[in-house]
N, C-alpha and C positions, 0 to 999 in steps of 0.2 A: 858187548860194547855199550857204552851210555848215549841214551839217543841224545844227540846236538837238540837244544832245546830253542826257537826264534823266537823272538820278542822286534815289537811294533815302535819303534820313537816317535814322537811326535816333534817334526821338525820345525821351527819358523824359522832358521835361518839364523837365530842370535846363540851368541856365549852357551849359554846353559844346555840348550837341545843338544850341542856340538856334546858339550864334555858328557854330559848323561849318557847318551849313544856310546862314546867312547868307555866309557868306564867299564858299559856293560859288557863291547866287544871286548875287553882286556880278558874278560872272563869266561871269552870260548863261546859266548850266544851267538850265534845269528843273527843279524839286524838288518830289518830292512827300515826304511823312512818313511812317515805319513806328512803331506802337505794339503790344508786344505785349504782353496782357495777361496775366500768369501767377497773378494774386491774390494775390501778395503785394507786392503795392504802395502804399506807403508811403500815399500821395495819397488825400482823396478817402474814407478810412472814418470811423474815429474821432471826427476832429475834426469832422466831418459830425452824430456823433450825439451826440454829447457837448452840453450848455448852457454850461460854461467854455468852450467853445473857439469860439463864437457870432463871436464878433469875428471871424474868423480868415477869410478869403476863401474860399468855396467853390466852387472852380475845380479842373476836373482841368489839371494845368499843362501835360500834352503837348494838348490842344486850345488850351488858351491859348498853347504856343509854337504853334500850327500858325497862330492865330489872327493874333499880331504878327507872322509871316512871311510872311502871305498864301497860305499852302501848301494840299494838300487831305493832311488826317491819314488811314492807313489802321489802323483798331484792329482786330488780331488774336487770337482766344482763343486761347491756346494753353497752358490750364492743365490738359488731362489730357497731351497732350506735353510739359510741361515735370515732371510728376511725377519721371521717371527722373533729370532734371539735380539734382533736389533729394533723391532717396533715394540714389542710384549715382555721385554725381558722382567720372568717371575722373581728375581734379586735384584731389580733395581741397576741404575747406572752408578757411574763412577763417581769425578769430578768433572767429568763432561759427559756425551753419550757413550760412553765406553761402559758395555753393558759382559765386563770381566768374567763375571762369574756363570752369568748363564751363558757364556762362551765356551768358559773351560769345561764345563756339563757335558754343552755341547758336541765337544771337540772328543772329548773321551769316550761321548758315546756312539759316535761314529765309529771310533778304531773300536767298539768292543764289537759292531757290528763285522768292520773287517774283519777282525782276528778269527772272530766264529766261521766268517764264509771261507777263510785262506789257511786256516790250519796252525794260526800262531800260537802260543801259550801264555804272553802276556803283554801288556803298555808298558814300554817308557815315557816319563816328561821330565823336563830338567826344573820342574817348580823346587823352590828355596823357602823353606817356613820362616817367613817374615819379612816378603823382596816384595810382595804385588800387597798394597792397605787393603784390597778387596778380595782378590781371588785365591792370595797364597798365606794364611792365616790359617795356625790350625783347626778350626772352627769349619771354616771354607772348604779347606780339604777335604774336611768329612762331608759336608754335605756334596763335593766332587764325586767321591764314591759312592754314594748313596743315590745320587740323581743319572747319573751317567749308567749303574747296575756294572759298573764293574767289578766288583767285590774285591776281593783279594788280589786281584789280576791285575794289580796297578802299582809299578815300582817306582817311586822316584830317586832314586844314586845318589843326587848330589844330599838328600837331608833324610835319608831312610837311617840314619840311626838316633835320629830324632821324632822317630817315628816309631809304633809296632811294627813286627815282622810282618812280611806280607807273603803270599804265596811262594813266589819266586826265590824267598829266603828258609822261609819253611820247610822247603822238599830239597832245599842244596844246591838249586840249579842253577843260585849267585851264591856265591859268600860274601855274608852280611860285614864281617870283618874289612873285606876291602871295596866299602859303602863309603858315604861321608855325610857327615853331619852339619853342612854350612848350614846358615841360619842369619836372616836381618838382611839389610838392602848394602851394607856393603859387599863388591864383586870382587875387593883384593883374594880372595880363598881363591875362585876359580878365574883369575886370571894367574895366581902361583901355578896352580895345574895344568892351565894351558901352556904356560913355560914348562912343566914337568914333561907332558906329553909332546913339546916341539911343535907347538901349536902357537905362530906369532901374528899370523893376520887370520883376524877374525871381526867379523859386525861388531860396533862399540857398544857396549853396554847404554841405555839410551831409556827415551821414557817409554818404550815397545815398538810393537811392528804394524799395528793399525791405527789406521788416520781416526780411528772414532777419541784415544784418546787426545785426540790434539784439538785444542781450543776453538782456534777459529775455524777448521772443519767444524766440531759439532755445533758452531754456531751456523755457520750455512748451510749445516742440513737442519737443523730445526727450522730455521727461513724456507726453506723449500716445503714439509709438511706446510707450516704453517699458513704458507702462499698458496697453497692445494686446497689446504683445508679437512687435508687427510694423510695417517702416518703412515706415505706409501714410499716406492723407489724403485725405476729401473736401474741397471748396471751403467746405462749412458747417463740417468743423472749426478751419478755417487765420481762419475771418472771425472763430469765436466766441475766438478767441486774441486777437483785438485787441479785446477789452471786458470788462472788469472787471477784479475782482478772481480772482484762479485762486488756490485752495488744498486742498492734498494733504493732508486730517488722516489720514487711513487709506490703505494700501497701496491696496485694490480701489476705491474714489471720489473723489471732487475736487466741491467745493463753486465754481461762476461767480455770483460777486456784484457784483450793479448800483452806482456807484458816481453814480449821480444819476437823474433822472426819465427823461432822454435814451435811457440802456442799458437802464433797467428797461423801456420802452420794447419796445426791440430785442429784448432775451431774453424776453420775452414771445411775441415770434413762434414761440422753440422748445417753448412748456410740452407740443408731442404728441410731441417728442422724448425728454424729460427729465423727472422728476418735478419738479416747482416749487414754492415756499415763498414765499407771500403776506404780508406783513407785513400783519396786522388793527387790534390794537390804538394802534399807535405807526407815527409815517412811517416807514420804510425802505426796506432794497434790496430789489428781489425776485432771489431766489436758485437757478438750476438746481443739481442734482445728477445730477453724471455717472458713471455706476457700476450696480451692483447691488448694493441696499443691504436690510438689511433695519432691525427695530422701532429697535434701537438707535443703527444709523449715524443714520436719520434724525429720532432727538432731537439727536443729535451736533449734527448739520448746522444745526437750527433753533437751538439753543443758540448757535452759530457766529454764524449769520445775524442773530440778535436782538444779539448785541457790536457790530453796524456800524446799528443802528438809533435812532431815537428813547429807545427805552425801554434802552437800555444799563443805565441808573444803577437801572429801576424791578424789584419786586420782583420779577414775573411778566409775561411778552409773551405775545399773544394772535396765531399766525396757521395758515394754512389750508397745508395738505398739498394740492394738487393734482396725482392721477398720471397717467401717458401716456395711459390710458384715461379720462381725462375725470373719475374718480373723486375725491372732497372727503374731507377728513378735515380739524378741525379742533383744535390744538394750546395746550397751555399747557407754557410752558418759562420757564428761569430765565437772562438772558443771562450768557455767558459772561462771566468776570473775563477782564482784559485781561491780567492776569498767565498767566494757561494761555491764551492764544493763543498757539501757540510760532511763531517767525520761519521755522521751514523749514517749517512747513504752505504758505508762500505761494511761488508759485512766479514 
């Protein structure tokens, strides 16, 4: 008998990883799923804590594809090893921090690690030659195989016959004939196949699944090094990026304000981190202040914090100073005029 050959997908949850996986299970392989998690991934925060966004499914979508494919998902932390792909990346960023390429390097050469420890025979990924300006160019690709040491052991389904054969094709253990050759950043091809295979909800084709490539994150994290003075980051700073509002009124602090009950919520968790700003008198956000601040920043801040409250319009707001050490002080401030909010305080 012919031994069942497995092969590794590499899942994030969108279109492509979905059908790739599938394509290859049509053809009798084995498939298990790789997720790896580096925390900045799109899925699964936000919209989770937020009450506008209630509607909204809360599903991580790489278990939901592992789910509709019957697979077994393996999720892997690998967000102190992926620090260096996001401070040093040796190819450069994107149109924002999104440092693609020494990503997908990276990604690949983690599963060639797995595959070695676990007894697989080779990668899937759902890349498409000419869908990522950075990562999925044939140029890029090659240098994916070259840096990651995967060699031959790396199949991509959906554009493998715009490609050489590759191991898996070579020894019979896919037929390369029921491969596919899509190509370019349109997704009509594999969204016909998802119809082919009865595949009708799935993650929307989108600008990806990490917050690095979205604008105003990599804008406030470059504020954050650059506030440090150093291209550092724990996992509490890169989450507290994805909730609120961020605004820079002074060089030395930045004001995170709650933008509903959901985050007020959430930054509540940080108040032994942060001093914190209670709104008393009137509903509002509640506000961390990140910094070293002294009497005056922290009228600034409350003045600030009372413009996004109830009492906006009212003469005087009433709320409480609460610092790292657990210590109260309560406040009367005059909210600020909309006019002196300036637009580059917010980041």
């Amino acid at each position: 008998m012919m031994q069942q050959r497995r092969a590794l997908a590499l899942i994030s949850g969108g279109l492509d990883s979905l059908l790739a996986a599938r394509v290859v299970m049509e053809q009798g392989i084995h498939v298990e799923g790789v997720n790896f998690y580096t925390g900045f991934c799109v899925e699964g925060h936000t919209h989770a804590i937020r009450k506008k966004d209630r509607a909204r499914p809360k599903r991580n979508n790489a278990l939901w594809v592992a789910e509709q494919l019957g697979i077994k998902l393996h999720i892997i932390d690998v967000t102190e090893q992926y620090k260096d792909v996001v401070i040093n990346p040796k190819h450069g960023y994107g149109a924002n921090l999104n440092p693609c390429l020494d990503c997908k390097c990276f990604m690949v050469g983690k599963a060639v690690e797995w595959i070695g420890e676990h007894g697989f025979d080779f990668i899937i990924t759902g890349e498409v030659v000419g869908q990522r300006p950075m990562s999925q160019r044939r140029d890029t690709m090659r240098i994916v195989v070259r840096e990651s040491q995967v060699g031959e052991r790396l199949l991509r389904p959906l554009c493998a016959k715009n490609l050489p054969p590759t191991l898996p094709e070579l020894e019979g253990w896919v037929d390369r004939e029921k491969l596919y050759g899509f190509s370019g950043r349109s997704r009509k091809p594999q969204m016909a196949l998802a119809k082919q295979f009865g595949l009708m909800d799935y993650a929307q084709p989108a600008g990806g699944c990490c917050f690095l490539t979205d604008e105003a994150y990599s804008r406030k994290l470059a504020d954050l090094w650059e506030s440090r003075g150093a291209r550092e980051y724990e996992l509490d700073d890169i989450m507290l990026l994805k909730v609120g509002r961020h605004l820079r009124p002074r060089p030395h602090f930045k004001l995170i304000i709650g933008r509903e009950e959901g985050e007020n919520n959430f930054l509540q968790g940080y108040q032994r981190r942060f001093p914190l700003l209670r709104m008393i008198s009137h509903p509002g956000p509640l506000t961390l202040i990140d910094g070293e601040v002294g009497a005056e920043d922290v009228e600034l801040a409350a003045c600030i914090a009372a413009r996004f409250s109830a009492g906006r319009d009212a003469g005087q707001v009433e709320m409480q100073l609460i610092d790292r050490d657990g210590s109260e002080q309560m406040l009367q401030v005059f909210p600020m005029p909309v006019a002196e909010v300036r637009l580059e305080w917010y980041l």
